[in-house]
PyMOL Python script that loads the backbone (N, CA, C, O; Angstrom):
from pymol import cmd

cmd.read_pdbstr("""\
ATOM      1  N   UNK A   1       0.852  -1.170   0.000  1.00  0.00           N
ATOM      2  CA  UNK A   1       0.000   0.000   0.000  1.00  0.00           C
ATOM      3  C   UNK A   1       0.898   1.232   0.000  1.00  0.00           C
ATOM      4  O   UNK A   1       1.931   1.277   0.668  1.00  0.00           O
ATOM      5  N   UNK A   2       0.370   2.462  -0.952  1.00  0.00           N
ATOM      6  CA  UNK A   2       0.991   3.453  -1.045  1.00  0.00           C
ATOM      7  C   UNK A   2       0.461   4.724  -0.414  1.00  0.00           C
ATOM      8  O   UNK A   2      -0.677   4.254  -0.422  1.00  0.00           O
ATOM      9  N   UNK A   3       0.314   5.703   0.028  1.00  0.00           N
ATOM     10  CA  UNK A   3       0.254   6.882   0.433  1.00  0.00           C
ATOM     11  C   UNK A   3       0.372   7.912  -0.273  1.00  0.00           C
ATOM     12  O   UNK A   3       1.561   8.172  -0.458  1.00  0.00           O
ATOM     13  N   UNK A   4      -0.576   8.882  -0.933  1.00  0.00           N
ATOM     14  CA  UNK A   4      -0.220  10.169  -1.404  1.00  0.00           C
ATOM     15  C   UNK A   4      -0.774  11.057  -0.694  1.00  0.00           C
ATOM     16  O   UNK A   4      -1.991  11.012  -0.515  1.00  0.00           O
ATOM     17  N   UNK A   5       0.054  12.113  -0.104  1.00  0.00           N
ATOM     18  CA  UNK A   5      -0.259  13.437   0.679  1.00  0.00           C
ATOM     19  C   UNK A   5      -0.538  14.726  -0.060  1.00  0.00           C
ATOM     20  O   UNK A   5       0.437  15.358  -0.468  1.00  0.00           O
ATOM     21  N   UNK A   6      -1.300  15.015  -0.197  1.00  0.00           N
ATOM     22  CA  UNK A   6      -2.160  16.070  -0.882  1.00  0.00           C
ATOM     23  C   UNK A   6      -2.480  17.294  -0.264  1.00  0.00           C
ATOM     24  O   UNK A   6      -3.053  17.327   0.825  1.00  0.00           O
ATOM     25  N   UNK A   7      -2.051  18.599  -1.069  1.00  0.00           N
ATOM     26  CA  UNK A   7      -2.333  19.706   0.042  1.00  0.00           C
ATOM     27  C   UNK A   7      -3.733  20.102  -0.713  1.00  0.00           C
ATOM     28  O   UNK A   7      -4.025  20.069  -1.909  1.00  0.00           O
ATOM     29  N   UNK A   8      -4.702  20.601   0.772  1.00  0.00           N
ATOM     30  CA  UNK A   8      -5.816  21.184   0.811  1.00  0.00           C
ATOM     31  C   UNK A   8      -5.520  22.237   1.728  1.00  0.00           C
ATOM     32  O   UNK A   8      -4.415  22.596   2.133  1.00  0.00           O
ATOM     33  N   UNK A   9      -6.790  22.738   2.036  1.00  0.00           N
ATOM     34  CA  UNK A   9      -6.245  24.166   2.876  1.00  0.00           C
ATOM     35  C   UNK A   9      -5.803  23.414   4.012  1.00  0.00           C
ATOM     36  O   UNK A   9      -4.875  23.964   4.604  1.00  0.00           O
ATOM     37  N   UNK A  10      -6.008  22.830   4.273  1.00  0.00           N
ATOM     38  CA  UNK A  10      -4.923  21.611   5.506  1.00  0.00           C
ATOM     39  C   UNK A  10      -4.563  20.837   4.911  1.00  0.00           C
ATOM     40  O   UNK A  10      -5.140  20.604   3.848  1.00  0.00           O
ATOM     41  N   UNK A  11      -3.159  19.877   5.410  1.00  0.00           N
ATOM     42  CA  UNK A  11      -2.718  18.865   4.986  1.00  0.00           C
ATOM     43  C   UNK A  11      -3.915  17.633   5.301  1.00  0.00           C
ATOM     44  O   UNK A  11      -4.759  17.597   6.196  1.00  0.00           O
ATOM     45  N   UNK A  12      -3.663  16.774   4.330  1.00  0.00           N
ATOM     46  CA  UNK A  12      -4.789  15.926   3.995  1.00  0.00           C
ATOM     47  C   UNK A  12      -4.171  14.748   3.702  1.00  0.00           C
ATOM     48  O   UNK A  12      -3.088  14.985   3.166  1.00  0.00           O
ATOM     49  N   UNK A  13      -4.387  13.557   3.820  1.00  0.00           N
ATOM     50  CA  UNK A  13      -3.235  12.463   3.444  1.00  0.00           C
ATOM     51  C   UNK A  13      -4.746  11.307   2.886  1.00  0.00           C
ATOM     52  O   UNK A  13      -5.830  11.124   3.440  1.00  0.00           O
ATOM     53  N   UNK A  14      -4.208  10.759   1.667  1.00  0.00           N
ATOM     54  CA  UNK A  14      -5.115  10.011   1.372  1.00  0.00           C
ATOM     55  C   UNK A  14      -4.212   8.942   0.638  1.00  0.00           C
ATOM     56  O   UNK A  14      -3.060   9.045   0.215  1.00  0.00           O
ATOM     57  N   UNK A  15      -5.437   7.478   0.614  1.00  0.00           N
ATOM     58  CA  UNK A  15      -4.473   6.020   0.301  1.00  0.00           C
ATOM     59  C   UNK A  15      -4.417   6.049  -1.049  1.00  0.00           C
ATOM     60  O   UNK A  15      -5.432   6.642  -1.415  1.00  0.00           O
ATOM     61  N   UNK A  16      -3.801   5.739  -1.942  1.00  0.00           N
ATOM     62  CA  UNK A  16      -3.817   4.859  -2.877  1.00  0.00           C
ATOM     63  C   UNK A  16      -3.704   3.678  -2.859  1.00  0.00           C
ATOM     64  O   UNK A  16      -2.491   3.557  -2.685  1.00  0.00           O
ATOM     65  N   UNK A  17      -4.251   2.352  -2.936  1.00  0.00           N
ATOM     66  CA  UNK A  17      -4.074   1.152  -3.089  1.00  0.00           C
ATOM     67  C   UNK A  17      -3.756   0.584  -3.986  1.00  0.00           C
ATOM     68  O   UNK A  17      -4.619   0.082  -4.705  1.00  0.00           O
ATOM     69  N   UNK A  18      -2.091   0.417  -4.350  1.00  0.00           N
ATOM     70  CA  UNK A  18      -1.935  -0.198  -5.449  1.00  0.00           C
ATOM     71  C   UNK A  18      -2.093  -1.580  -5.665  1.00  0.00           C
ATOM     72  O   UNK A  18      -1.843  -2.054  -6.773  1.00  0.00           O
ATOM     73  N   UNK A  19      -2.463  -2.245  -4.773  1.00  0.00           N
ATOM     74  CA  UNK A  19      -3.278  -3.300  -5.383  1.00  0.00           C
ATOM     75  C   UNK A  19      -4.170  -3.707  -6.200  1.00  0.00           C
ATOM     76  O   UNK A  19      -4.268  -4.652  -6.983  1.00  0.00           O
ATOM     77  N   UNK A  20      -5.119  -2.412  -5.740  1.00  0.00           N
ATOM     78  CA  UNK A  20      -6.387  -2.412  -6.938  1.00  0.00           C
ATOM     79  C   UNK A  20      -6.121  -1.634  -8.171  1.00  0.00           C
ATOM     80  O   UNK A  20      -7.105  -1.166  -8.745  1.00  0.00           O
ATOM     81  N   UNK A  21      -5.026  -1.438  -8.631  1.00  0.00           N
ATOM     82  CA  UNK A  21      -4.736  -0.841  -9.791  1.00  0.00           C
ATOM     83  C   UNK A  21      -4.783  -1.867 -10.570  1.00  0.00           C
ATOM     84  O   UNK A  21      -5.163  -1.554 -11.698  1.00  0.00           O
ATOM     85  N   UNK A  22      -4.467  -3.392 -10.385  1.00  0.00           N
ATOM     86  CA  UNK A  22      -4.933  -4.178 -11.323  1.00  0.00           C
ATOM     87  C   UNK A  22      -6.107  -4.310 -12.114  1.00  0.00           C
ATOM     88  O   UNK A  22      -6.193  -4.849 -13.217  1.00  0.00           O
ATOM     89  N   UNK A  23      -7.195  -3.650 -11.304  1.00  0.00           N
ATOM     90  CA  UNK A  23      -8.129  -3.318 -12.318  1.00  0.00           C
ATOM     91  C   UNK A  23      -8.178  -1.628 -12.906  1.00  0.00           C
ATOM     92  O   UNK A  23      -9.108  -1.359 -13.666  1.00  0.00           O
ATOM     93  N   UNK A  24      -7.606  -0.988 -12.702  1.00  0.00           N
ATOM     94  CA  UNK A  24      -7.687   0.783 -13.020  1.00  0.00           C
ATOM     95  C   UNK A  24      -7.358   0.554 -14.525  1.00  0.00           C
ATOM     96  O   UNK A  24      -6.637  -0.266 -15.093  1.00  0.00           O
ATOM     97  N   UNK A  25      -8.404   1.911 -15.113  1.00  0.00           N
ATOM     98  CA  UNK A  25      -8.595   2.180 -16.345  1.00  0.00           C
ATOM     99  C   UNK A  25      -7.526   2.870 -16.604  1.00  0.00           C
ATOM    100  O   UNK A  25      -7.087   3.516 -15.652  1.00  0.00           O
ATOM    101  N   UNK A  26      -6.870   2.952 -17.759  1.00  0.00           N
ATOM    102  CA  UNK A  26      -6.823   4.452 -18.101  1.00  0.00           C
ATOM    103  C   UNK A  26      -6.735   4.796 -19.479  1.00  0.00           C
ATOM    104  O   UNK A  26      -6.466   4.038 -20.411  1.00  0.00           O
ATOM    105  N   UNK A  27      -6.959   5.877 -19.513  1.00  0.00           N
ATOM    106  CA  UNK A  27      -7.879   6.244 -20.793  1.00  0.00           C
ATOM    107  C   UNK A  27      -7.470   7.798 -21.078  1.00  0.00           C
ATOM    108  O   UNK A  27      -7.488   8.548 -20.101  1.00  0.00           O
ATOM    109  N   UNK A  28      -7.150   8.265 -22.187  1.00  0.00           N
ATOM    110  CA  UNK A  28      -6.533   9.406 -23.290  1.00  0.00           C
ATOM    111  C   UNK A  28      -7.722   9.937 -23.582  1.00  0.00           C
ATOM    112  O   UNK A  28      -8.684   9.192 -23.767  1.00  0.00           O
ATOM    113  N   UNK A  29      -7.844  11.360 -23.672  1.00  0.00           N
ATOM    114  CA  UNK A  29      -8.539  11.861 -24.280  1.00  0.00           C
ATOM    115  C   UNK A  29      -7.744  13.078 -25.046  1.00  0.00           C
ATOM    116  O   UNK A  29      -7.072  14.072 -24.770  1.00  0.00           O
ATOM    117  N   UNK A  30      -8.243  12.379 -26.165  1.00  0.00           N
ATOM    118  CA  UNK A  30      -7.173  12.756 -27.489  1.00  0.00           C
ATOM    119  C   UNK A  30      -7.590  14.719 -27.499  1.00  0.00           C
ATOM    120  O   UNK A  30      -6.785  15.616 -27.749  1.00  0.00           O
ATOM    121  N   UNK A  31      -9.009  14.869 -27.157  1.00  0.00           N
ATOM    122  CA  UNK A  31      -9.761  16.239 -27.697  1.00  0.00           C
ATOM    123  C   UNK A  31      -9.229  17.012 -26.428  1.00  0.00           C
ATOM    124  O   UNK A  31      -8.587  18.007 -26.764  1.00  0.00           O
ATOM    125  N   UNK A  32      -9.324  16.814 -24.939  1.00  0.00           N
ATOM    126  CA  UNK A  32      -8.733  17.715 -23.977  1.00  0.00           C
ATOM    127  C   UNK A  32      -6.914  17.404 -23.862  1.00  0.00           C
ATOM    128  O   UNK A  32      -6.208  17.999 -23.049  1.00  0.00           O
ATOM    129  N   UNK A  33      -6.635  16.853 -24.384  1.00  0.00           N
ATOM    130  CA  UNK A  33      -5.300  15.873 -24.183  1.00  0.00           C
ATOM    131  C   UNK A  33      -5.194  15.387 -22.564  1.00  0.00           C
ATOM    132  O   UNK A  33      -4.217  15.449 -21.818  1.00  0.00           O
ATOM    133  N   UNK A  34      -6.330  14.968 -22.340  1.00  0.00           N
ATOM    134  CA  UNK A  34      -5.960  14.509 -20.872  1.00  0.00           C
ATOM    135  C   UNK A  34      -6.003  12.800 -20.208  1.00  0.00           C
ATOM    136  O   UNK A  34      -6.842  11.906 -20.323  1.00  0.00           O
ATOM    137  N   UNK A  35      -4.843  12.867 -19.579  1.00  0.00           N
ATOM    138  CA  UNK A  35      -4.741  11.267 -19.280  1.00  0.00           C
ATOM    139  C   UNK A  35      -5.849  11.066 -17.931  1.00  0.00           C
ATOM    140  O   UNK A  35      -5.852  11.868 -16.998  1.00  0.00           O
ATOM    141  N   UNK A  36      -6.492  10.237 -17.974  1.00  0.00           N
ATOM    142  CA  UNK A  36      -7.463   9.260 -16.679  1.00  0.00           C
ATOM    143  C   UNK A  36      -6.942   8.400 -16.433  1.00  0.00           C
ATOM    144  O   UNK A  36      -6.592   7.683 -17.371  1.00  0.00           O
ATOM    145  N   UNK A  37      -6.558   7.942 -14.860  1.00  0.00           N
ATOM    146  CA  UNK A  37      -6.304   6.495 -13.953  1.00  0.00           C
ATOM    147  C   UNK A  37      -7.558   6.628 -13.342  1.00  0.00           C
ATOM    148  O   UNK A  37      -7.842   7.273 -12.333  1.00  0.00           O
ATOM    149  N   UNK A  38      -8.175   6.046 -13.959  1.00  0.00           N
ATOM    150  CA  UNK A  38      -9.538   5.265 -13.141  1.00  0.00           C
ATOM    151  C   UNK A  38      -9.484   4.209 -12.252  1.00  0.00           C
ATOM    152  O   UNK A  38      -9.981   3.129 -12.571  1.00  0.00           O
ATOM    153  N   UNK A  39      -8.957   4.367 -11.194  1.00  0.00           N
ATOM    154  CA  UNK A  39      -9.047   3.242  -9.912  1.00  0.00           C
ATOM    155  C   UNK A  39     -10.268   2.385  -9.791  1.00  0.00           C
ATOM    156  O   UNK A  39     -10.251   1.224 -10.200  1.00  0.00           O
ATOM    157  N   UNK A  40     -11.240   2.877  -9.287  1.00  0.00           N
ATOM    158  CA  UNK A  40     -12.410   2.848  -8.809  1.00  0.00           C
ATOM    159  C   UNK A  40     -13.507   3.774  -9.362  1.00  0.00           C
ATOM    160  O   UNK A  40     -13.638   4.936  -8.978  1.00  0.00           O
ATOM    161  N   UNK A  41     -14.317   3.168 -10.320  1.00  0.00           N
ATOM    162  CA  UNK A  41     -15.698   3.998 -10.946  1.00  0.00           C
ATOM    163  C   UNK A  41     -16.685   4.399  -9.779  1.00  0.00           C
ATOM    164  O   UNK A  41     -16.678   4.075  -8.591  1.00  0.00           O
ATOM    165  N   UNK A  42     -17.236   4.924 -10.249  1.00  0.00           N
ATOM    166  CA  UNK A  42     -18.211   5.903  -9.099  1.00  0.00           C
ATOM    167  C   UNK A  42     -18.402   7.149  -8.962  1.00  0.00           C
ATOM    168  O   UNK A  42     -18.178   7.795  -9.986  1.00  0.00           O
ATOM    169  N   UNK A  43     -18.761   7.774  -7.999  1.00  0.00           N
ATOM    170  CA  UNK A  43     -19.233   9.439  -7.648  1.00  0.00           C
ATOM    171  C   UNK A  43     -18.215   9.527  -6.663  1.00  0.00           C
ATOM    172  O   UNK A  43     -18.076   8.555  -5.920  1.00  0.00           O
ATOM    173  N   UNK A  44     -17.237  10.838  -6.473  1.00  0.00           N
ATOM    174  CA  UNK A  44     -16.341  11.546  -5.757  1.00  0.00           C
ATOM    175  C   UNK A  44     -17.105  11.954  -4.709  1.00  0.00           C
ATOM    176  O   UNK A  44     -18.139  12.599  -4.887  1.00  0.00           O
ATOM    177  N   UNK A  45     -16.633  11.590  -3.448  1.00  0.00           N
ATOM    178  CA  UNK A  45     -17.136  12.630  -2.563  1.00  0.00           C
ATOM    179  C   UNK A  45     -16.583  14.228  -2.341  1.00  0.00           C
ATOM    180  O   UNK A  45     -17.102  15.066  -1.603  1.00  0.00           O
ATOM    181  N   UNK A  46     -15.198  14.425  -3.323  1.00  0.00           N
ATOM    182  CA  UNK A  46     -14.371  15.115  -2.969  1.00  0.00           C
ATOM    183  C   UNK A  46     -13.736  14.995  -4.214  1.00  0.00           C
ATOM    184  O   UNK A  46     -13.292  13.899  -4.557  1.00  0.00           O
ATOM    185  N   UNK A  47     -13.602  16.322  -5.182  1.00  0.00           N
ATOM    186  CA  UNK A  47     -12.377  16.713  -6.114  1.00  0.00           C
ATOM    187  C   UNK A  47     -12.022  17.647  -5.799  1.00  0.00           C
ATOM    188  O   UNK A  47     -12.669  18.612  -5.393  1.00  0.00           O
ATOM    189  N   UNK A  48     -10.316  17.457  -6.004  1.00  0.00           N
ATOM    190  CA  UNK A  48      -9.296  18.339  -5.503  1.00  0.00           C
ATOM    191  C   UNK A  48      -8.595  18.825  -6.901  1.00  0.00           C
ATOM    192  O   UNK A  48      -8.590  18.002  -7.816  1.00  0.00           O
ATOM    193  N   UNK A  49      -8.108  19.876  -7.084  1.00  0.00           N
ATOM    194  CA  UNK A  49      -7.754  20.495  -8.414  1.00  0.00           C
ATOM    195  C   UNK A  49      -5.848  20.934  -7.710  1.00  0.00           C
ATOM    196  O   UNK A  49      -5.971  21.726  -6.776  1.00  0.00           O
ATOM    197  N   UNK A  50      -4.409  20.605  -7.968  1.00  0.00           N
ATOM    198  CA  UNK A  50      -3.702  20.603  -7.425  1.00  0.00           C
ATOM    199  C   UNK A  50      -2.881  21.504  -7.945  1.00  0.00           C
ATOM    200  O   UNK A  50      -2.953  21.642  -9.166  1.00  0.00           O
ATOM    201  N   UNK A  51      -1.820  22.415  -7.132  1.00  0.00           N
ATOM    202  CA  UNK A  51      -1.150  23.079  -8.410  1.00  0.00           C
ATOM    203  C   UNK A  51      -0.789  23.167  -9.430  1.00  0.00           C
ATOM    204  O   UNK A  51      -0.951  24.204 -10.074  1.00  0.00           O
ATOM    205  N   UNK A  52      -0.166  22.080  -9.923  1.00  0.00           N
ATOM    206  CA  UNK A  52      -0.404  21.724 -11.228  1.00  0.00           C
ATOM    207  C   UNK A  52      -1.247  20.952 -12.170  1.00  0.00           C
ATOM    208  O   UNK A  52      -0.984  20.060 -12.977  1.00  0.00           O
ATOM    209  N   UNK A  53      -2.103  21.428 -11.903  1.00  0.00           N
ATOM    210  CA  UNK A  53      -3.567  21.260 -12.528  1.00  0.00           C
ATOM    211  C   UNK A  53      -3.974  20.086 -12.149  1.00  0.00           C
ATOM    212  O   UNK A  53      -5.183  19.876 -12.245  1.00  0.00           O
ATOM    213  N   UNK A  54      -2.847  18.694 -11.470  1.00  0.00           N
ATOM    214  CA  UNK A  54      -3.690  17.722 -11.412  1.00  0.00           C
ATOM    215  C   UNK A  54      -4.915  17.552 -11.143  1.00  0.00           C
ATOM    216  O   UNK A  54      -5.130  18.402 -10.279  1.00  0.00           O
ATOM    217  N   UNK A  55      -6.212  16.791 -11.395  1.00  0.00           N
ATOM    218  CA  UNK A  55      -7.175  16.364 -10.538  1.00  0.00           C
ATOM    219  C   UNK A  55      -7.309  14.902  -9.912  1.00  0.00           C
ATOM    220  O   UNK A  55      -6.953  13.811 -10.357  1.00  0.00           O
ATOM    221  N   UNK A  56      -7.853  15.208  -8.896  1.00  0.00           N
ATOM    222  CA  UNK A  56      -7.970  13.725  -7.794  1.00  0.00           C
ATOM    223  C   UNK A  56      -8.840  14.340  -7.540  1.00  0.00           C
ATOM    224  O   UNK A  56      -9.086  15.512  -7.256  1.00  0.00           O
ATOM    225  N   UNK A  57      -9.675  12.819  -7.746  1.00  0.00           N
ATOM    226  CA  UNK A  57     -11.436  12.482  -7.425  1.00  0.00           C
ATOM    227  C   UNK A  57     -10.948  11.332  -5.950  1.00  0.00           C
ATOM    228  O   UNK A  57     -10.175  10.379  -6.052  1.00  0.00           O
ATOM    229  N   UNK A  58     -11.545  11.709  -4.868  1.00  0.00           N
ATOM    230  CA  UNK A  58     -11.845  10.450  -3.508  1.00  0.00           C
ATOM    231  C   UNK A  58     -12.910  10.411  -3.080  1.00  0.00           C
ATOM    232  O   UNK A  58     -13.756  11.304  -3.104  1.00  0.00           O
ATOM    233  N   UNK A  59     -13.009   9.021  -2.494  1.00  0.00           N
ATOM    234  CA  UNK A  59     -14.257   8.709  -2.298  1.00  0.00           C
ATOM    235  C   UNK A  59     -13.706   7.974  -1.133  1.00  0.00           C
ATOM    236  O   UNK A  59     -12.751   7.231  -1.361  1.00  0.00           O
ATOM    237  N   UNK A  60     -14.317   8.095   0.510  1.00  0.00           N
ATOM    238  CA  UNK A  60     -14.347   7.545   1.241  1.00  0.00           C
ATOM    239  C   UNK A  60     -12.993   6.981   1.620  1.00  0.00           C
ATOM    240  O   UNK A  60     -12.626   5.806   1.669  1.00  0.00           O
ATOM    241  N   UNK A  61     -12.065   8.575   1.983  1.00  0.00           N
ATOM    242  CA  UNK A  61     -10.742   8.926   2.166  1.00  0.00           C
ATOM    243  C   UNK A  61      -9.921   7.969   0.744  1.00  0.00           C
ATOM    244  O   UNK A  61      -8.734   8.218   0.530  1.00  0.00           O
ATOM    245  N   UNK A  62     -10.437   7.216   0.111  1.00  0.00           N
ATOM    246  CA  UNK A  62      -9.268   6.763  -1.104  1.00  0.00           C
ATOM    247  C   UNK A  62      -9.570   7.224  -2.492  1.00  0.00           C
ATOM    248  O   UNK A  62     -10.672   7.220  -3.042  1.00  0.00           O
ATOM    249  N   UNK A  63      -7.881   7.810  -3.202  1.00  0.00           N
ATOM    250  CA  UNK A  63      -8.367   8.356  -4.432  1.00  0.00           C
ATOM    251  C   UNK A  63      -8.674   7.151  -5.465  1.00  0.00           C
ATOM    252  O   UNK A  63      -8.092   6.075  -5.598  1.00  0.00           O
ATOM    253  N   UNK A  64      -9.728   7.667  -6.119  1.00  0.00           N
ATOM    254  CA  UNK A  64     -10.614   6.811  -7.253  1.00  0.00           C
ATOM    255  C   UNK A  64     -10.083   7.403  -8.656  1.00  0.00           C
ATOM    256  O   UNK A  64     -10.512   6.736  -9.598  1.00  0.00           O
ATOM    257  N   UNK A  65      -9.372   8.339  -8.991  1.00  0.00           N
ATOM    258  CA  UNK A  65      -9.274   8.931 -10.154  1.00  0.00           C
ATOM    259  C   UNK A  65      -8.486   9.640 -10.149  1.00  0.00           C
ATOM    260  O   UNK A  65      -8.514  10.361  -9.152  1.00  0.00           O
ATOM    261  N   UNK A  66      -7.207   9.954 -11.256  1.00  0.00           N
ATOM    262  CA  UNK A  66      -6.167  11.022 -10.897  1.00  0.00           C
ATOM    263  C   UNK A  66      -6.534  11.449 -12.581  1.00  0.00           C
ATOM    264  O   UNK A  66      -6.741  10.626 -13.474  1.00  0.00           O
ATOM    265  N   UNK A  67      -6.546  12.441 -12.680  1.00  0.00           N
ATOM    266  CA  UNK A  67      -6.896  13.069 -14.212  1.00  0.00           C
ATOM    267  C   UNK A  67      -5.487  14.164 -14.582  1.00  0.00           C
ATOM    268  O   UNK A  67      -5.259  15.101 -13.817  1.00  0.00           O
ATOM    269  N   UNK A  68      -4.688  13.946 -15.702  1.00  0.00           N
ATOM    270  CA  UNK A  68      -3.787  14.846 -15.474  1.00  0.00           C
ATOM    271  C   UNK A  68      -3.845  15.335 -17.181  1.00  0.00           C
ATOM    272  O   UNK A  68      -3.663  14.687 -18.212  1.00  0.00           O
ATOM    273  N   UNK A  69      -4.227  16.958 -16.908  1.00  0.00           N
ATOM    274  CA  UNK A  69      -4.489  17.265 -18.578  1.00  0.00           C
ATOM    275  C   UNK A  69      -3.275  18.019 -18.944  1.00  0.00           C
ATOM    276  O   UNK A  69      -2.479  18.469 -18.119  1.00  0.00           O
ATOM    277  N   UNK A  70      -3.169  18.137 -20.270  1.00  0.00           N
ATOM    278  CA  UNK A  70      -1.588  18.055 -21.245  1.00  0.00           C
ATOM    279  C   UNK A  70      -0.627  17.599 -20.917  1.00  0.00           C
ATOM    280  O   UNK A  70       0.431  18.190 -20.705  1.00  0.00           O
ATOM    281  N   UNK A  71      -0.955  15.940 -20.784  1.00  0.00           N
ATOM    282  CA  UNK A  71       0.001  15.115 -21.187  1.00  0.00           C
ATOM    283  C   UNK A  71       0.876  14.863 -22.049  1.00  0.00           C
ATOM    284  O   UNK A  71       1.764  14.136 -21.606  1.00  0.00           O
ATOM    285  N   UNK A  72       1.019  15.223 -23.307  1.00  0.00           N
ATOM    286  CA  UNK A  72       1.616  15.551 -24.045  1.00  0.00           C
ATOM    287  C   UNK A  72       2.749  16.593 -23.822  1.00  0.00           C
ATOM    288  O   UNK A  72       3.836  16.689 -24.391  1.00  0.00           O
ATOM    289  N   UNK A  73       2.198  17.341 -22.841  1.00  0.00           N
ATOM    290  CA  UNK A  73       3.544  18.511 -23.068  1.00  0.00           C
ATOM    291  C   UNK A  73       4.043  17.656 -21.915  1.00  0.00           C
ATOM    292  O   UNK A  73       5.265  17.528 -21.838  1.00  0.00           O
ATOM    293  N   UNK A  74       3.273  17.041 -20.995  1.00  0.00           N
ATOM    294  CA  UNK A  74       4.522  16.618 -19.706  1.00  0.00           C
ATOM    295  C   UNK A  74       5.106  15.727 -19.971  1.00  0.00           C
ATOM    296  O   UNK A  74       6.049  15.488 -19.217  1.00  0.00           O
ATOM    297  N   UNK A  75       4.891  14.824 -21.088  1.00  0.00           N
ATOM    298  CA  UNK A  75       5.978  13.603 -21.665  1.00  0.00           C
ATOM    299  C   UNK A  75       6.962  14.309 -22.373  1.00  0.00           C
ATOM    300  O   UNK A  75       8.101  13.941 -22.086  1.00  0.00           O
ATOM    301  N   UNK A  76       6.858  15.552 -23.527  1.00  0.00           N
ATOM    302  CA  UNK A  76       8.021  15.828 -24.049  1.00  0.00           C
ATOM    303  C   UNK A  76       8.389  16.836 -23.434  1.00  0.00           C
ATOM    304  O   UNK A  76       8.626  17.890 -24.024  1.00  0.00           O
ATOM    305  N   UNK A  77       8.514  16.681 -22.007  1.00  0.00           N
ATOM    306  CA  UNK A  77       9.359  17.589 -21.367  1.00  0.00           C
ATOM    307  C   UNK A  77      10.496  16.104 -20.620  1.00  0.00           C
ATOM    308  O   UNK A  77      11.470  16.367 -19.915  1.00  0.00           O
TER     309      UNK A  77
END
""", "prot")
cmd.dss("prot")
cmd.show_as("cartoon", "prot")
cmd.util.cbc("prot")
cmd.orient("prot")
C-alpha cells in the first residue's frame, strides 16, 4: 500500500491502493489531451484540483481517479 499526501487548505493524506490498480482504467482523451487512472468507478465525494492542474477524485478517504491534462507537453518535457 501506497500513500499520497495532498495539500488542501490543511494537509490531507489520502491512500492509494496499489493493489487495486490491477483493475484501473486508463484512458486518453485525445480532444482535452488529458490522461485518466480510473481506480475505482463511481461518484467523488471530494475533487481536488492541485497546483499543477492535477485532478484527484476520492471517495471515502481513497483516491478513485487522478486526471492529469496536457500530457503531451509533460511527456516531451
Amino acid at each position: 500500500m501506497s500513500g499520497v499526501k495532498l495539500m488542501d487548505e490543511g494537509n490531507e493524506e489520502y491512500v492509494v491502493d496499489l493493489k487495486s490498480l490491477g483493475n484501473a482504467k486508463i484512458i486518453y482523451n485525445s480532444v482535452t489531451d488529458t490522461l485518466h487512472i480510473i481506480i475505482d468507478e463511481g461518484e467523488a465525494d471530494k475533487a481536488m484540483l492541485l497546483e499543477n492542474n492535477i485532478i484527484v477524485r476520492i471517495r471515502n478517504g481513497r483516491v478513485i481517479e487522478i486526471g492529469i491534462p496536457d500530457i503531451t507537453k509533460i511527456i516531451q518535457e
